[in-house]
C-alpha positions as CSV (number, residue, x, y, z in Angstrom):
1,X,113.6,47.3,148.9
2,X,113.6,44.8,151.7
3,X,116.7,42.6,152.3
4,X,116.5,39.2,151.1
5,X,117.1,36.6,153.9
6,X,120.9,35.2,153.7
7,X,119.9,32.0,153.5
8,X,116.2,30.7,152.6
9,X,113.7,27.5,153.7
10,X,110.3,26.4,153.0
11,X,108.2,26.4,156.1
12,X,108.1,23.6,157.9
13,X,106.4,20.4,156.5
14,X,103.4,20.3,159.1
15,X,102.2,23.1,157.5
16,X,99.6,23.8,155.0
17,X,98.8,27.2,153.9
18,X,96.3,26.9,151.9
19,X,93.8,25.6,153.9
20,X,90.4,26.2,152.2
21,X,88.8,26.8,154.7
22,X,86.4,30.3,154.8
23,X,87.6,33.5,156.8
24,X,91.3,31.7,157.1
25,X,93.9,34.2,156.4
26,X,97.2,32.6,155.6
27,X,100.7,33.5,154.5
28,X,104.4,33.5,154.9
29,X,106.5,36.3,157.4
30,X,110.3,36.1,156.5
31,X,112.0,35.6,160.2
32,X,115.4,37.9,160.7
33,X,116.6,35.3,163.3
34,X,119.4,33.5,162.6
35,X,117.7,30.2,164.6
36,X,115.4,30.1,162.1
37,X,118.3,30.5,159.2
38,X,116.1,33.3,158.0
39,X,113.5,31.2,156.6
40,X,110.1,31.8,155.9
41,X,107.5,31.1,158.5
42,X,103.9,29.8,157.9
43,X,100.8,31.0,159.7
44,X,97.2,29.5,159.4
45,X,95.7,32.4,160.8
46,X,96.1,36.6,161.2
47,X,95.9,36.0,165.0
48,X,99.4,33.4,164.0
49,X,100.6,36.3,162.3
50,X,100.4,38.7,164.8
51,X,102.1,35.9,167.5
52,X,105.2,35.6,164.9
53,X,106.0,39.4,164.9
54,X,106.1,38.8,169.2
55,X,108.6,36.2,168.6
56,X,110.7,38.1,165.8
57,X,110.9,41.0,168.7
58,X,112.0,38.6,171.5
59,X,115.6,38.3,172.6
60,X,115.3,35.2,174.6
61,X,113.9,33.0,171.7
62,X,116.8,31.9,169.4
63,X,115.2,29.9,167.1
64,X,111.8,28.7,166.7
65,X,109.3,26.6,164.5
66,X,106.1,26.3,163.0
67,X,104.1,23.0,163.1
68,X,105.9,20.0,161.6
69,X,104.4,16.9,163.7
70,X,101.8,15.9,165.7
71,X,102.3,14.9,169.4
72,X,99.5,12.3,171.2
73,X,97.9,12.9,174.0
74,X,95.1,11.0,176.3
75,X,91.4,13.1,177.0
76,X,90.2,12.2,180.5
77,X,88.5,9.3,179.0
78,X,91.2,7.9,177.7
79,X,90.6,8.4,174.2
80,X,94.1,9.6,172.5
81,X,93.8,12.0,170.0
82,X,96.7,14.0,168.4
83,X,97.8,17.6,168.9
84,X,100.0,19.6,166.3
85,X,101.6,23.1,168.4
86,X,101.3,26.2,166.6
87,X,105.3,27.0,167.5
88,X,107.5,24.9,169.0
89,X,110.4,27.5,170.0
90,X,113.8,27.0,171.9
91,X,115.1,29.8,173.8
92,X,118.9,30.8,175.3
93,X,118.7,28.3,178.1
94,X,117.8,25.6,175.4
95,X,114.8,25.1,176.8
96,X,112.1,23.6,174.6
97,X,108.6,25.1,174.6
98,X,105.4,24.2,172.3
99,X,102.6,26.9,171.8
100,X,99.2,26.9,171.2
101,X,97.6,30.5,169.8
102,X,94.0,30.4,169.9
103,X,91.2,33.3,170.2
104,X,90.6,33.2,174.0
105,X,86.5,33.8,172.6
106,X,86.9,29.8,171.0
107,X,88.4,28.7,174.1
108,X,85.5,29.7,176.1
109,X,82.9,29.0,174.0
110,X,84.5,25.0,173.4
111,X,84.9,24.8,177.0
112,X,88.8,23.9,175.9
113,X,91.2,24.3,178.9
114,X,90.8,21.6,180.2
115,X,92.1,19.9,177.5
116,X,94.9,21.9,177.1
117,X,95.8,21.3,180.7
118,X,96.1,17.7,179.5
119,X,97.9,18.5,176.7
120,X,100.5,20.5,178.7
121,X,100.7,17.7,181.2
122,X,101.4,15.0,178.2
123,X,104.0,17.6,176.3
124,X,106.2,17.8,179.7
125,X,105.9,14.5,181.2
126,X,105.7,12.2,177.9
127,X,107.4,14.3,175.3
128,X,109.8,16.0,177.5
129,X,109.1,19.7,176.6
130,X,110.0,22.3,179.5
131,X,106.8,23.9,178.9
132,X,103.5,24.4,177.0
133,X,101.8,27.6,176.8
134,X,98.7,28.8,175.6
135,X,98.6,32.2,173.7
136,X,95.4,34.5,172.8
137,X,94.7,37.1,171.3
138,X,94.4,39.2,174.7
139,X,98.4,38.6,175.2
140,X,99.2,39.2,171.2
141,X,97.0,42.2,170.5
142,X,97.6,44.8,172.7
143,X,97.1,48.5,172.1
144,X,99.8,49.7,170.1
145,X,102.7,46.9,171.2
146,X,101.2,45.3,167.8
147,X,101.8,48.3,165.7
148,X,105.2,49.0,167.4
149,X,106.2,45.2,166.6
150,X,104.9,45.7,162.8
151,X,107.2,49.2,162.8
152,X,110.4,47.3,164.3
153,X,109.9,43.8,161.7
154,X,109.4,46.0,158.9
155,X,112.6,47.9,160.1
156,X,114.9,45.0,160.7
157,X,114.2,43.7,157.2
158,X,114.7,47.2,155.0
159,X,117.6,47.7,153.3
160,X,120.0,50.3,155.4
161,X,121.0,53.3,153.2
162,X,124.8,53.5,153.1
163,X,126.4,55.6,156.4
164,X,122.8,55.8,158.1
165,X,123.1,54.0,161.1
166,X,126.9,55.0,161.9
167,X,125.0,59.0,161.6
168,X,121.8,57.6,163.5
169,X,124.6,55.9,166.3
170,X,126.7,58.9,166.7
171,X,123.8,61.4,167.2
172,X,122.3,59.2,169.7
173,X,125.3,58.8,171.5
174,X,125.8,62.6,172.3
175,X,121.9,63.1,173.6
176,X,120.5,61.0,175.8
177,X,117.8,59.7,176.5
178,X,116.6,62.2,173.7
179,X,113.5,61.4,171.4
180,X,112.7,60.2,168.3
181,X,112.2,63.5,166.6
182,X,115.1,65.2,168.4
183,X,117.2,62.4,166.5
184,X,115.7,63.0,163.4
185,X,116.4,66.8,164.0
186,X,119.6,65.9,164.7
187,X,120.2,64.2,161.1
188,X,118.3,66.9,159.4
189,X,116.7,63.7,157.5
190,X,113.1,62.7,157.3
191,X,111.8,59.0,156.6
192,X,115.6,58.1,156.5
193,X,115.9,59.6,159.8
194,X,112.9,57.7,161.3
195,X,113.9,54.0,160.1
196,X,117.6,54.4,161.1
197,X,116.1,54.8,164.6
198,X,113.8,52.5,164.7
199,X,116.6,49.9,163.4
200,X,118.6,51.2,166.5
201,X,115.8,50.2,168.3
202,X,115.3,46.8,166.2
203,X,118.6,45.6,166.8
204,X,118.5,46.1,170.9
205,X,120.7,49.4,171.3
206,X,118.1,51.7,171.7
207,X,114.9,51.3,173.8
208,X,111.4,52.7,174.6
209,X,110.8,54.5,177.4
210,X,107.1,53.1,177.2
211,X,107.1,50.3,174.7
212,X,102.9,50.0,174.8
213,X,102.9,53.9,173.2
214,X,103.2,53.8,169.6
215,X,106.6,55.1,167.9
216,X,106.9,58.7,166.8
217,X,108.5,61.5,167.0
218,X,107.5,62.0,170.5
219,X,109.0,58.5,171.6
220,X,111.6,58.7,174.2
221,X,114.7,56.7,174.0
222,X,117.7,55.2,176.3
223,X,120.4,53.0,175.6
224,X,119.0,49.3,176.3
225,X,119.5,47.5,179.3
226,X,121.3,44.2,178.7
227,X,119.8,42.7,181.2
């Protein structure tokens, strides 16, 4: 079974989940960031989803948020409407930055950027973000980073069996780099084997040689650069 987060929150109050809307898909990820105080975190959307699992795998981002407030901002005729960001997240350097994650096919077809430009001009210069950025779907889905992210999520919440990852650390430290299955060979353990090293690999102290491949046994691994 999963670990239970140490300490738990209802998504932020911006949020509603259940939408009614048709062909929405929404839901709650449990975050393993300590930011967050392992709450849960909304998404409106599978394409949100998928952005979250980025975030959960990202060093640099300490703590982050789903929507809670809306932010005004002025259309080129002056109109002011409001914008809500998908995320607003805060990263090592404190630096605040809001997100939008939209399908880049909606953005075309609405003709939108432009009034996301405005929108990034009004975040920075009114409400005193460091940046805005816009996120799609060809940034969050790429081949196999996706599945790897769902592998190393899924990894950093299961339960570690007793005296696994001190075996999983010590093996590794003799061979490498070395590969997933050479590990696994290694502990002369199967599934056990596999999720100890991809929690080695969750918790920054292993890395991929080629972190667009999906993990297997043929996955090579080094220690992790700090840097």
């Amino acid at each position: 079974m999963p670990n239970r987060p140490l300490r738990s929150g209802a998504p932020s109050a911006g949020r509603r989940v259940v939408s009614g809307r048709k062909s929405t898909f929404t839901g709650y990820i449990p975050s393993t960031k300590g930011g967050n105080d392992y709450r849960l975190i909304a998404y409106e959307s599978l394409l949100e989803r998928d952005y979250i699992l980025h975030l959960e795998d990202d060093d640099d981002i300490v703590a982050y948020r789903d929507r809670d407030r809306a932010y005004p901002w002025e259309d080129a005729s002056g109109n002011v409407h409001d914008w809500h960001p998908d995320f607003t997240l805060t990263t090592r350097a404190d630096r605040r930055i809001c997100v939008e994650v939209k399908p880049w096919a909606v953005i075309e077809k609405k003709d939108l950027l432009p009034s996301f430009a405005l929108i990034a001009k009004a975040m920075k210069d009114v409400h005193g973000f460091d940046e805005f950025r816009l996120v799609t779907d060809r940034e969050i889905r790429q081949p196999f980073r996706l599945y790897n992210l769902e592998i190393l999520h899924s990894a950093r919440l299961d339960r570690e069996i007793e005296g696994s990852g001190f075996a999983v650390r010590q093996a590794f430290v003799e061979e490498t780099p070395t590969t997933i299955g050479g590990l696994r060979r290694r502990l002369a353990a199967s599934r056990i084997g596999f999720w100890s090293v991809c929690r080695l690999i969750a918790d920054g102290t292993a890395a991929l040689d080629d972190s667009h491949a999906p993990i297997e046994d043929r996955s090579i691994l080094d220690w992790s650069d700090p840097s």
